[in-house]
N, C-alpha and C positions, 0 to 999 in steps of 0.2 A: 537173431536177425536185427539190424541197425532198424534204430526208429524210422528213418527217412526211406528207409528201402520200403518199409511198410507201409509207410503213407504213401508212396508211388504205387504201391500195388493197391492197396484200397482205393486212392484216385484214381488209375486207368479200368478199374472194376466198374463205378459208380460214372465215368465217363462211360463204356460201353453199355452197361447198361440203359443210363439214357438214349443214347444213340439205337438201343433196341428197341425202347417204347416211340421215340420218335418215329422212326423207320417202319414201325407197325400198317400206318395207315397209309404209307405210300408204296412201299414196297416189301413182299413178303421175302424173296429169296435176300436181299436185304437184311432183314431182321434177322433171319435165321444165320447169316454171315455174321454179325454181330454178337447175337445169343453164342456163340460156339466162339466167336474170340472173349466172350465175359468168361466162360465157362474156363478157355487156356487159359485166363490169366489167373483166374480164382485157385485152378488146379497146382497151376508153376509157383503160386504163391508160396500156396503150402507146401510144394515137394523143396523149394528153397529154402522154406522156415524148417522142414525136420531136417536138412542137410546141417544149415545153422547148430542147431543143437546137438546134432550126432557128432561134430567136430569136436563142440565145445565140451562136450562130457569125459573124462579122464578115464584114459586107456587102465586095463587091469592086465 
């Protein structure tokens, strides 16, 4: 996976995240819409990082 992919995925993580502790005290269903886009992004991260690497591994 390209370094810059990964810093976009750790920034929109650490982005939503914030936006889940902010959101806490104002709005729950809010929060919970946020916690669950941290969670798709954390997920797609990785399912894109093992894609990466299964490509990149040499066929037998």
């Amino acid at each position: 996976m390209p370094k810059s992919l990964s810093l976009a995925f750790a920034l929109l993580s650490v982005v939503f995240m914030s936006a889940t502790a902010i959101s806490l005290s104002h709005n729950a269903w809010l929060a919970l819409l946020f916690f669950v886009l941290t969670l798709f992004n954390i997920v797609l991260g990785f399912v894109i990082k093992a894609r990466f690497k299964h490509n990149k591994e040499p066929q037998a």
